[in-house]
C-alpha positions in Angstrom: 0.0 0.0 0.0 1.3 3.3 -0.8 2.6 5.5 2.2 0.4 8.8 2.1 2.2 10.3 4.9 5.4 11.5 3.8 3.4 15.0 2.4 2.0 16.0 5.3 4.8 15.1 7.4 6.9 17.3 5.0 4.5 20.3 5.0 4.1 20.5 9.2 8.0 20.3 9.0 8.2 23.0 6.5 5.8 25.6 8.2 8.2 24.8 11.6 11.5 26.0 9.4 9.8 28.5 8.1 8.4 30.1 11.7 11.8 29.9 12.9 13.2 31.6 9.9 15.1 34.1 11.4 17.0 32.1 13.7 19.6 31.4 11.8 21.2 34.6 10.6 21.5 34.8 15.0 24.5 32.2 14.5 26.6 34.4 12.7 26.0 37.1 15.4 26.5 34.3 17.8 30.0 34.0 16.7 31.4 37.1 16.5 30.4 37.1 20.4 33.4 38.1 22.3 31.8 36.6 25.4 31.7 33.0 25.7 28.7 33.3 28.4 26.4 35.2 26.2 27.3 32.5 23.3 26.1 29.7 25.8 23.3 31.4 26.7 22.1 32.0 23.2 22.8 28.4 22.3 20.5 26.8 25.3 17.9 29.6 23.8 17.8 28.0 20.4 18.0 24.7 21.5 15.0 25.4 23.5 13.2 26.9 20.1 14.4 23.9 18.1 13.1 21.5 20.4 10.0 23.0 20.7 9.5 23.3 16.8 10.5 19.4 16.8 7.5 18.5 19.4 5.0 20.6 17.6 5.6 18.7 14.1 5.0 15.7 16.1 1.9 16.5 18.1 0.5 17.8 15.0 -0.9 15.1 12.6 -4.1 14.7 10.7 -6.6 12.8 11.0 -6.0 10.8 7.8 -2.3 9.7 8.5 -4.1 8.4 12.5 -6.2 6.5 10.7 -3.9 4.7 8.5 -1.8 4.4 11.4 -4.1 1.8 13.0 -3.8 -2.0 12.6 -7.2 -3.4 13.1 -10.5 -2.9 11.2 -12.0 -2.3 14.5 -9.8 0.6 15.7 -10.1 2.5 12.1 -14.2 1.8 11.9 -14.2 3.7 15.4 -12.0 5.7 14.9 -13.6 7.0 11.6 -17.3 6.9 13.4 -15.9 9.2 16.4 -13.7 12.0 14.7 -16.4 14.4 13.2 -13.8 16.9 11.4 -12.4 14.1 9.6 -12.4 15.7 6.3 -10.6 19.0 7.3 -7.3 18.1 5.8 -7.5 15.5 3.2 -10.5 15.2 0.8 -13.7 12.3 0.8 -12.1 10.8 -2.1 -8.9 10.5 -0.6 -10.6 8.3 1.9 -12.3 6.9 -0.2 -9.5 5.3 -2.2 -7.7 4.7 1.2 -11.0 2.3 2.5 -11.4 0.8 -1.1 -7.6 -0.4 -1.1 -8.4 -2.1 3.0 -11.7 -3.3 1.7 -9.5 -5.2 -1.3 -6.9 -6.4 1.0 -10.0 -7.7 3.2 -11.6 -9.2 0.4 -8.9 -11.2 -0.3 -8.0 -12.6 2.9 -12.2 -13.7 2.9 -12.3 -11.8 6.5 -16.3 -11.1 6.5 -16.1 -9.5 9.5 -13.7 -6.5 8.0 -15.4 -6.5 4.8 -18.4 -5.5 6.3 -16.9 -2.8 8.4 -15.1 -1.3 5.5 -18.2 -1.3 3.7 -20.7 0.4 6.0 -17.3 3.0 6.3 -17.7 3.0 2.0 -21.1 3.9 2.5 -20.8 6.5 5.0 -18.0 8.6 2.7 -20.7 7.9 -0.5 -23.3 9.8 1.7 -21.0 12.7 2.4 -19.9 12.6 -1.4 -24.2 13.1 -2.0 -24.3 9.9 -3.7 -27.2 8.7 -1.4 -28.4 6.1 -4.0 -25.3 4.3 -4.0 -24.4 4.7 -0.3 -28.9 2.9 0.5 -27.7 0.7 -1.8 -24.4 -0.5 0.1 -26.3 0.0 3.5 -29.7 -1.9 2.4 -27.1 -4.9 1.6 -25.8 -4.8 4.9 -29.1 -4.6 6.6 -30.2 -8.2 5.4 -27.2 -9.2 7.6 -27.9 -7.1 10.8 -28.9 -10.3 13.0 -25.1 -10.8 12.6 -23.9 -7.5 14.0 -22.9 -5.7 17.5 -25.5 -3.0 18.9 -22.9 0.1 17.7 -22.6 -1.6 14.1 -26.2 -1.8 14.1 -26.8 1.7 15.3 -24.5 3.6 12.7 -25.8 1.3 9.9 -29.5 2.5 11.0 -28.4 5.9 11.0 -27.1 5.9 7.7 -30.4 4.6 6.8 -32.3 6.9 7.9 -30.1 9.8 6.7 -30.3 8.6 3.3 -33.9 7.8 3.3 -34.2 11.6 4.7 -32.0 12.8 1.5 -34.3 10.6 -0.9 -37.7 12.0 0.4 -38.2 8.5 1.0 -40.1 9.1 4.3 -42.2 5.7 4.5 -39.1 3.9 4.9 -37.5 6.6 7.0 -40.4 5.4 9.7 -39.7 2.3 9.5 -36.0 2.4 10.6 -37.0 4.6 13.4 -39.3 1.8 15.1 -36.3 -0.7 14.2 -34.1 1.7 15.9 -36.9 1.4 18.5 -37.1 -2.2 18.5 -33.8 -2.8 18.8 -33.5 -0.8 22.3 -30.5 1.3 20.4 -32.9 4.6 21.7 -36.5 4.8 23.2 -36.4 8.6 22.0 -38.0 8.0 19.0 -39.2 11.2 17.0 -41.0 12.2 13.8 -41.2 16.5 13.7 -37.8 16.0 10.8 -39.9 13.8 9.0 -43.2 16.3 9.4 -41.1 19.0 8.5 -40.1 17.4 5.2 -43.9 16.9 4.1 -45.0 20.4 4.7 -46.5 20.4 8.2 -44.4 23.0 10.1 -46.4 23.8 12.9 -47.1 19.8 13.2 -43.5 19.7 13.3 -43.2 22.5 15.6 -45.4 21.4 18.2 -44.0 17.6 17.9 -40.1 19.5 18.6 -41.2 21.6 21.4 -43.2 18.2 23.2 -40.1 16.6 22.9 -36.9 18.2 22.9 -37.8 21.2 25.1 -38.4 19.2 28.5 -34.8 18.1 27.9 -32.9 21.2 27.6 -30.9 22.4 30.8 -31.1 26.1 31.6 -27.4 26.4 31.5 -26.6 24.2 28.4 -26.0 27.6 26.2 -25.5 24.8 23.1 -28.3 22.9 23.3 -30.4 26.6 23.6 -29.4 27.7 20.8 -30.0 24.7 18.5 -33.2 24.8 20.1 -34.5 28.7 18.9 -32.3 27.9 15.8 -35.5 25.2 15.1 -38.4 26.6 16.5 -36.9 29.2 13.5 -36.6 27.3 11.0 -40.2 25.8 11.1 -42.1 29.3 11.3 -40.0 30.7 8.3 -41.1 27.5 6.4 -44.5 28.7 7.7 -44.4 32.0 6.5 -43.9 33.5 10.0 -41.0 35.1 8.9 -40.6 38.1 11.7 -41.5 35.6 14.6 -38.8 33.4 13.1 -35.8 36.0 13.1 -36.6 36.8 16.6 -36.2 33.1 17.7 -33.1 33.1 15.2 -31.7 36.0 17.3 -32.4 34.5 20.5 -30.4 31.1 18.7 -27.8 33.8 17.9 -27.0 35.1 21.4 -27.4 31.5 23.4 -23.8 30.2 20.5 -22.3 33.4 21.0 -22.6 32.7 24.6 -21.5 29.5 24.7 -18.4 29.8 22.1 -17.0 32.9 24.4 -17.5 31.1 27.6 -14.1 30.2 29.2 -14.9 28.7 31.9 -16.3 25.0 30.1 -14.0 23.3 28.5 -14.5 22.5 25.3 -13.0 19.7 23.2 -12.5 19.9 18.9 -15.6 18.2 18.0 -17.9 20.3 20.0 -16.0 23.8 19.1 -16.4 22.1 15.2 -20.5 21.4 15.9 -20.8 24.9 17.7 -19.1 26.9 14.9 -21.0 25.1 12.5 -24.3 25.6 14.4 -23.0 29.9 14.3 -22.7 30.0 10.5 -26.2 28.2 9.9 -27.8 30.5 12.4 -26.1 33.4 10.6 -27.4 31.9 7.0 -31.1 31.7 8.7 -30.8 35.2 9.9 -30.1 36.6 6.4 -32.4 34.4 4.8 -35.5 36.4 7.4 -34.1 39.7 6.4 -34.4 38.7 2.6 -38.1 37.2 3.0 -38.6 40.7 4.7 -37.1 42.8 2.0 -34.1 44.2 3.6 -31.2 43.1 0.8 -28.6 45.2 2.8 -29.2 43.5 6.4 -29.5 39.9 5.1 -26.1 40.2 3.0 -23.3 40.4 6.1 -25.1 37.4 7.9 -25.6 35.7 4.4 -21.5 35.8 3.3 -21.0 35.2 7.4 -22.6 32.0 7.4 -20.5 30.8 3.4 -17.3 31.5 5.3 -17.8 29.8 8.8 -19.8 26.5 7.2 -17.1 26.0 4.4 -14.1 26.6 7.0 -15.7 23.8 9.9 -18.3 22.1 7.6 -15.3 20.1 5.1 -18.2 19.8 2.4 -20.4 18.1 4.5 -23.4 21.2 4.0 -23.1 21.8 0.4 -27.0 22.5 0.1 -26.4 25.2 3.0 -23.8 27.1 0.9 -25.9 26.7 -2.4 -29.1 27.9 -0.5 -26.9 31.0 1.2 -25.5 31.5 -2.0 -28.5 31.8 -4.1 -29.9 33.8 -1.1 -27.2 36.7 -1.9 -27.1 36.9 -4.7 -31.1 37.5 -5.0 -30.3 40.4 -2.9 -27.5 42.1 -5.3 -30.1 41.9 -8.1 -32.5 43.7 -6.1 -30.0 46.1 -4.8 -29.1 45.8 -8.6 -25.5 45.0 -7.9 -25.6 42.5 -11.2 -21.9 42.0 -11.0 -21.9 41.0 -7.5 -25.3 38.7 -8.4 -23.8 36.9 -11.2 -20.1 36.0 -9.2 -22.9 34.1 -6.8 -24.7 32.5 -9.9 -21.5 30.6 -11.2 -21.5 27.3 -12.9 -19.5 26.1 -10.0 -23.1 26.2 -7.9 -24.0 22.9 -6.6 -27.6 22.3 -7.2 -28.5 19.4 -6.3 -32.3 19.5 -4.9 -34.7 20.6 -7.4 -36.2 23.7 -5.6 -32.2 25.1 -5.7 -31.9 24.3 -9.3 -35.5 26.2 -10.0 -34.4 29.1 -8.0 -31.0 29.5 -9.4 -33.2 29.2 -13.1 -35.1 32.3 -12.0 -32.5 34.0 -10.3 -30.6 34.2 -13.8 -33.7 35.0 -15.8 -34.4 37.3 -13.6 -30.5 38.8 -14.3 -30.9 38.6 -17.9 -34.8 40.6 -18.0 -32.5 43.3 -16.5 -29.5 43.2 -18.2 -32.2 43.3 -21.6 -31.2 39.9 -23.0 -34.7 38.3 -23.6 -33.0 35.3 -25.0 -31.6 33.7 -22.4 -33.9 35.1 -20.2 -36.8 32.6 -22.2 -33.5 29.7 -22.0 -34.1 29.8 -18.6 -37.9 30.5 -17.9 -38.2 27.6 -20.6 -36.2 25.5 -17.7 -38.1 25.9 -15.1 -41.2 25.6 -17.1 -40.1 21.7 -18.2 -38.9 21.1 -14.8 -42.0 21.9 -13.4 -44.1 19.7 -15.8 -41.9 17.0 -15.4 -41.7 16.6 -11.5 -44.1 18.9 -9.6 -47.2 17.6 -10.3 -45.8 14.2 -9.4 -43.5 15.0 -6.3 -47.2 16.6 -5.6 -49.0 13.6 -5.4 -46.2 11.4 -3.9 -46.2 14.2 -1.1 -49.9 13.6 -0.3 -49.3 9.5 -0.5 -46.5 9.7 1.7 -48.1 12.0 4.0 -51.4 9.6 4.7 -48.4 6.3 4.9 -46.4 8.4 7.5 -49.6 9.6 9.7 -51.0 5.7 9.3 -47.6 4.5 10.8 -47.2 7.3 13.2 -50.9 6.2 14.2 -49.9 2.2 14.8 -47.0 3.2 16.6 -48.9 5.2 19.1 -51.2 1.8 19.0 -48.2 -0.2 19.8 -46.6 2.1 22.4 -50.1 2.1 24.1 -50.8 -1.2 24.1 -46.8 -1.6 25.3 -47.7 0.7 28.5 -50.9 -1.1 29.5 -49.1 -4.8 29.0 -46.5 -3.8 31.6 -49.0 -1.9 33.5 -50.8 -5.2 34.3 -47.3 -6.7 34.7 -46.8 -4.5 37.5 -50.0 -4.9 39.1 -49.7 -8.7 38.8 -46.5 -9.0 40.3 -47.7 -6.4 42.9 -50.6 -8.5 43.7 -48.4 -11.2 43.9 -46.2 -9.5 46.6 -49.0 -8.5 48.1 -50.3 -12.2 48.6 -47.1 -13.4 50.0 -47.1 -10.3 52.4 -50.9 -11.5 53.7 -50.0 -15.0 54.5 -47.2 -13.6 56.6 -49.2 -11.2 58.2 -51.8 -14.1 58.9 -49.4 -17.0 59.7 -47.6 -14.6 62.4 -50.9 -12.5 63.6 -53.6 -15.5 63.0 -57.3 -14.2 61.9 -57.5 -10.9 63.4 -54.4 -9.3 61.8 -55.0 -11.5 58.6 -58.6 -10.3 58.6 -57.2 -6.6 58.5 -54.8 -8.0 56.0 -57.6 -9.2 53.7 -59.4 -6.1 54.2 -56.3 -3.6 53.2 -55.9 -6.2 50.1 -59.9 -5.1 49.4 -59.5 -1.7 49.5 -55.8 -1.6 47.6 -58.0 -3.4 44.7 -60.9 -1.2 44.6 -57.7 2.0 44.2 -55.7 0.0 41.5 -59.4 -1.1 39.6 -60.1 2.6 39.4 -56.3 3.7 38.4 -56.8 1.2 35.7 -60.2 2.3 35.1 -58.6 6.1 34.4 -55.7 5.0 32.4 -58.0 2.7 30.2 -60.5 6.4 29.7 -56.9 8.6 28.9 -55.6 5.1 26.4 -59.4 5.4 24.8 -59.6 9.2 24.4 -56.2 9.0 22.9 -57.0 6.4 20.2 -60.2 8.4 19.4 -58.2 12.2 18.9 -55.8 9.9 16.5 -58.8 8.3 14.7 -59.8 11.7 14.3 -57.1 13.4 13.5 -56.6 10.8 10.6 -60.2 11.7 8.9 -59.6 15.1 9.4 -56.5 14.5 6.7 -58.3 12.5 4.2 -61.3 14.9 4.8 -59.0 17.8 3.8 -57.3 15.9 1.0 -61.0 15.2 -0.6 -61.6 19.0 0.1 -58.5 19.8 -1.9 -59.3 17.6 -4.3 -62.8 18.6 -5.0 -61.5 22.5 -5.3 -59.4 21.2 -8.1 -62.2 19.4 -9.8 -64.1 23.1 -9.6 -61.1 24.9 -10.8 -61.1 22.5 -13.9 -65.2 23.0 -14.3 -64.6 26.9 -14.0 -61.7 26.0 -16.6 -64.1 24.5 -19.2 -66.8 26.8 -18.8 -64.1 29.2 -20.3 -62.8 27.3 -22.9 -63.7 27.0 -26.4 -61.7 24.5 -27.6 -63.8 20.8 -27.8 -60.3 19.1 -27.5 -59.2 21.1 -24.5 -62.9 20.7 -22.6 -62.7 17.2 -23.5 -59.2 17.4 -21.4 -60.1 19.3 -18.6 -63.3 16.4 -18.2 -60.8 14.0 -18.3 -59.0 15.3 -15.7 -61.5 16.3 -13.5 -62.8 12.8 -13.9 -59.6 11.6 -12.7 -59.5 13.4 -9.4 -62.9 12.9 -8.3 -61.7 9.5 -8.4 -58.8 9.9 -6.0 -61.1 12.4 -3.8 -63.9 9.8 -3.4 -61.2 7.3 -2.3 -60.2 9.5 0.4 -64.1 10.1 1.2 -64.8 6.7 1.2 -61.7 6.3 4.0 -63.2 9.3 6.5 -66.4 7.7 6.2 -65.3 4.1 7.1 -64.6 3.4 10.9 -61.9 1.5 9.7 -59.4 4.1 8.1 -56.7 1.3 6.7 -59.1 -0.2 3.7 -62.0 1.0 1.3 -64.9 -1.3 1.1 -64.3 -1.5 -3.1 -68.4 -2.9 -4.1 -69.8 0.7 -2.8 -66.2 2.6 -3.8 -67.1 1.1 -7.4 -71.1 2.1 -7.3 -69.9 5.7 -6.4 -67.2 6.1 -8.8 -69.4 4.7 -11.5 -72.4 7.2 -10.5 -70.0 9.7 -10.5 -68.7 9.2 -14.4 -72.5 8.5 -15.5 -73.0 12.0 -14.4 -70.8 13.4 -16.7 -71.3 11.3 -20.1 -75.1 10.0 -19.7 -76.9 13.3 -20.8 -78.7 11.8 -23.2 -80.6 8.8 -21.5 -78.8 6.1 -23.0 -79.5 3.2 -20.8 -76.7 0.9 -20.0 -76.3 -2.4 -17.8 -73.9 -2.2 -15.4 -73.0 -5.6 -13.4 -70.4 -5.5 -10.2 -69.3 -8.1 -8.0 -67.0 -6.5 -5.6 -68.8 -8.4 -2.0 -66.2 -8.9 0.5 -62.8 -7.5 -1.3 -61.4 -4.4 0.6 -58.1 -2.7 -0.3 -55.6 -0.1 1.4 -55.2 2.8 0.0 -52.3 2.1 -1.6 -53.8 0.0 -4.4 -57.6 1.7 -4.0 -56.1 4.8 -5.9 -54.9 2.6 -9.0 -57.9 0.4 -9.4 -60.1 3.8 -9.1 -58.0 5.4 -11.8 -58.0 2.2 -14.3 -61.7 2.0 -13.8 -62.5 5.3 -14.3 -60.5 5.4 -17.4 -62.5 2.5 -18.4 -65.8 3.6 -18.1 -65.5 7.0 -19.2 -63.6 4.6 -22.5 -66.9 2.7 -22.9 -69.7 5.7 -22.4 -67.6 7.4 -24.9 -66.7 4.9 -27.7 -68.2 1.4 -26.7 -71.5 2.7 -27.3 -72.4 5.1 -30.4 -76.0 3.7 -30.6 -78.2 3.6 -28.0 -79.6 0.1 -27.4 -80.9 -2.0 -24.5 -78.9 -4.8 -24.5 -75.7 -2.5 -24.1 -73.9 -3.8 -21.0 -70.6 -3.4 -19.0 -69.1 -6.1 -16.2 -67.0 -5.3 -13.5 -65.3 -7.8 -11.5 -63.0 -8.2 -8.7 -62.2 -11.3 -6.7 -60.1 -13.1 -4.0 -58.5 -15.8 -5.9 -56.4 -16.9 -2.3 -55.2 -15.1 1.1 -52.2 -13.3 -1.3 -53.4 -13.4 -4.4 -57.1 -11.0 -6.7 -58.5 -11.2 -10.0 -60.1 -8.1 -11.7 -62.0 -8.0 -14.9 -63.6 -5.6 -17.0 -66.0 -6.0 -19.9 -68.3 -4.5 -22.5 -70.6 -5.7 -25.2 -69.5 -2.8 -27.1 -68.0 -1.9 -31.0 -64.5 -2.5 -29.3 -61.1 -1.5 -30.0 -60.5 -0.1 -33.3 -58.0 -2.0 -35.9 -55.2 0.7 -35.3 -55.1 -0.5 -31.9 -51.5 -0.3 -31.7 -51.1 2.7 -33.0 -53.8 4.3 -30.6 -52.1 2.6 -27.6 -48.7 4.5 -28.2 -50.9 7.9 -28.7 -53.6 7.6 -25.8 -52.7 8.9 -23.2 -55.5 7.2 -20.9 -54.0 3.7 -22.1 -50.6 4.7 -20.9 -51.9 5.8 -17.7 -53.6 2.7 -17.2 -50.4 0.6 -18.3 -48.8 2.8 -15.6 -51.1 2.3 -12.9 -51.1 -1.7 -13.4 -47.2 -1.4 -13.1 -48.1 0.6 -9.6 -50.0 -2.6 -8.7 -47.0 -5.0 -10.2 -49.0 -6.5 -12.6 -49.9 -6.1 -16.6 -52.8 -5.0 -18.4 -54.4 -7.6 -20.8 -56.2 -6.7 -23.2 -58.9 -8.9 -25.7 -61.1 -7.6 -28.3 -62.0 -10.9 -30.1 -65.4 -11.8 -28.2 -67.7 -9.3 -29.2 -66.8 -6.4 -27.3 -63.8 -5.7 -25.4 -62.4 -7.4 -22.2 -59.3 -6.3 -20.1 -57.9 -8.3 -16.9 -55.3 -8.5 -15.1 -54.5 -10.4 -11.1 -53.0 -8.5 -8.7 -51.4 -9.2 -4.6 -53.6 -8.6 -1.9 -52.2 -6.4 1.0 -50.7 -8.2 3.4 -52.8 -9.9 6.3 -51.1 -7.5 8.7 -53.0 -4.7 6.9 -56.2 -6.2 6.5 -59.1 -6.3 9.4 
């Protein structure tokens, strides 16, 4: 293995010579020295300086050259895990070549247990390189192994996890490694405000934070104050609250200013690193209120403040926190119209990862270039957002809201679980209590015979009668929760159907004002499409149980709902649906409601063009076995034209349908040979864990 520590050792001993530069023109002084005393003397004082140089090139080594300096997989996975500033002098892809050449030499000698180290260390360097896919992907591999590991291997592989679920918006999964941190007794102090947060619900959030963070805070841990107000501010600026936000920012500001000058606690390297760190964002959060509130020249000191401190402690661990920052100033030099200034902050060298930076660095320079007077690239750019938009906001969108109902659903059986946890070891403790209790009485009556075991029997009476009542209340304050999270879930479905139904009026009002029969015919499309996903969520605040839709009277609605927009002429059709006794989550309600409304709308539309009586349509869906459904649609209709194919690749309510069967991992089949047209396809059941 190549030695990587002759550079540095040559650099520390370089900026020793060169601090005790001008100690050597003293020797020729030294000689001339008539006095041999004062030469002596001089001589002890360089030694002295020499010897000092010597011990501070020694005492000062990286981090990089300690960690190659270790023998064992064991001391440089530790080692790694508890030095925070790791990155300060050498960069991530140095490490990374220097743990790809152990995890080789590893591989070689078919040591699984240092392969594994050196991977979960491979992953960890991915995730501060922002290559989150590839650092799940490593971790998720090591996860189906984690029966295998030690509690502090399984604690910074869950960790990971979770961070790189956090980066990925994949919040679902982000909940279920918290309740297998949980489970796993790694921490009881399991929370979800981040998580909140990252769906939209700030003062959710909020409220979650202050419940459980603020009861721990000491009044004289300056640190922990700070990170604290630092919060509470960042969820009422994403809440619009932008004023109350700076003051809690400023409160953040003077608790780390506090703690960073206070010389009487000792501090060690990792928590100056986390304080100064914890400074700059504060600073960035600061400018970023002033902006919001129109006051460019405030926000831009606190703005270039926070750039400087989170670039010289952060290593490139915050590169989202320098984009937003950066972005941030220079929005305020092109209102200050400083476009110089603005475009040194708008450079190519930007990082960009999220897709909210990348649409606000898009406007930021349009914005530049409708000033500067060149339209053209100010279109380039509006034209960018614009595709972005259409590409990934509607979706992200609708993911949100999914992920939103999965969170609050596993936030709900959690609670459940937790409850039901509390009043097992409740009645474990009053058991073994009573138990005690028993044992205590025949004592009391085998040394004080009936009287004293009459007054023991007696007490034992009464005692009961106290704990039946405690029980009584805890079982009243266990109920009343339940209910307020029952209700609590409705309330979001019932909101989600309210939203919903606005966009279905927006669409009507749309249509109303268009002339165009090709856009109406659109806009009825898609406001036939979200009355279907807005009755799902009606039919699930209308059941009493909120995990699956009932799909025979789901089906009825839906299909009462699409008559209403395309029978206006009285044409009779048969409908038959046998649906008894299949329910569905959510999860796969939404798909089947969207396939069957394209369907229906398909065959009042086409199937149809003369009205006759013996016009029917058959719906069917069916539990094959305990894993396994069958769904079928018919009509009696014309059926598919002969360009089927081509009208496949151009529809785009077939390719909606195509990619709604792929959401239920299955295929459409299609067969137009019978006299009509058929389509089925089978599909998995949920899981008997998420059925009544």
């Amino acid at each position: 293995m190549p030695n990587l520590t002759i550079g540095r050792q040559q650099k520390l001993s370089k900026t020793a010579e060169y601090r005790y530069f001008w100690v050597f023109p003293l020797l020729t002084d030294m000689i001339q020295l008539r006095s041999k005393k004062t030469f002596f003397i001089w001589l002890f004082f360089l030694g002295a300086l020499f010897s000092r140089a010597q011990q501070e090139v020694e005492t000062k080594r990286n981090t990089f050259v300690e960690f190659q300096d270790f023998e064992s997989a064991d001391e440089r996975f530790n080692f790694f895990f508890n030095t925070p500033n790791r990155y300060s002098e050498n960069s991530t892809y140095d490490w990374l070549d220097t743990v790809n050449l152990y995890l080789n030499d590893a591989i070689k000698n078919g040591d699984t247990e240092q392969i594994r180290k050196y991977e979960l260390l491979r992953a960890r360097i991915y995730f501060d390189l922002g290559d989150y896919d590839k650092s799940l992907a490593i971790a998720k591999d090591l996860h189906t192994h984690i029966k295998e590991f030690d509690i502090y291997f399984k604690s910074k592989l869950l960790d990971l996890m979770d961070d790189n679920y956090g980066q990925l918006a994949m919040y679902p999964e982000q909940v279920d490694v918290r309740n297998e941190i949980r489970e796993l007794g790694i921490t009881d102090n399991v929370v979800f405000y981040d998580i909140y947060s990252n769906l939209g619900m700030y003062r959710r959030a909020m409220e979650d934070y202050i419940d459980k963070v603020k009861r721990t805070i000491e009044e004289n841990d300056f640190y922990a104050q700070a990170k604290y107000y630092n919060s509470l501010g960042n969820f009422l600026r994403l809440d619009d609250s932008t004023p109350t936000a700076l003051t809690n920012y400023k409160k953040a500001k003077s608790f780390i200013t506090v703690f960073l000058n206070d010389a009487t606690r000792k501090k060690n390297e990792n928590e100056l690193i986390q304080a100064s760190l914890l400074n700059g964002l504060i600073d960035g959060n600061i400018g970023k209120c002033h902006l919001q509130l129109k006051q460019y020249k405030d926000a831009i000191p606190h703005l270039e403040s926070a750039i400087s401190i989170i670039k010289e402690f952060g290593n490139g661990t915050l590169p989202d926190e320098i984009t937003e920052n950066s972005l941030a100033i220079s929005e305020c030099y092109l209102q200050l119209e400083d476009y110089a200034k603005a475009t040194d902050y708008l450079s190519d060298d930007l990082k960009t990862r999220s897709t909210e930076n990348l649409l606000r660095k898009n406007r930021l320079l349009s914005i530049y270039y409708e000033k500067t007077e060149d339209y053209k690239n100010e279109a380039i750019y509006l034209r960018r957002n614009h595709r972005i938009r259409d590409s990934i906001i509607g979706s992200e969108s609708q993911l949100r809201k999914q992920q939103l109902a999965t969170v609050m659903q596993k936030d709900l059986e959690l609670s459940r679980n937790l409850v039901a946890k509390q009043k097992l070891d409740l009645e474990k403790s009053y058991k073994d209590m009573n138990e005690q209790r028993r044992t205590s009485q025949l004592v009391l009556i085998s040394f004080f015979f009936t009287l004293l075991g009459f007054a023991g029997l007696v007490y034992a009476y009464l005692k009961s009668i106290k704990s039946q009542r405690l029980i009584a209340e805890q079982k009243y304050i266990i109920e009343n929760s339940l209910v307020e999270k029952d209700s609590l879930l409705k309330e979001i479905h019932h909101r989600v159907k309210n939203n919903l139904q606005m966009v279905s009026s927006l669409l009507s009002l749309q249509t109303k004002n268009t002339r165009s029969k090709a856009a109406i015919e659109a806009l009825e499309e898609g406001k036939s499409r979200v009355k279907a996903m807005a009755l799902i969520h009606q039919k699930l605040y209308q059941n009493e149980d909120l995990s699956v839709i009932e799909m025979q009277s789901y089906i009825e609605s839906l299909i009462n709902s699409v008559q209403s927009v395309y029978r206006k002429g009285g044409h009779n059709i048969e409908i038959t649906i046998d649906a008894e006794g299949v329910e569905l989550d959510i999860d796969r309600a939404i798909p089947f409601g969207l396939i069957l409304n394209e369907l229906v709308s398909n065959s009042f539309k086409y199937a149809f063009p003369e009205d006759n009586d013996a016009d029917k349509i058959s719906i069917q869906i069916r539990k094959t076995d305990d894993q396994e459904g069958y769904f079928e649609y018919s009509d009696n209709g014309i059926g598919l034209p002969e360009d089927n194919d081509e009208h496949t690749n151009a529809s785009m309510g077939i390719r909606l349908m195509n990619r709604l069967a792929n959401q239920l991992q299955t295929t459409l089949n299609v067969d137009n040979n019978f006299g009509g047209v058929r389509y089925w396809f089978n599909f998995k059941l949920p899981p008997a864990s998420k059925r009544p």
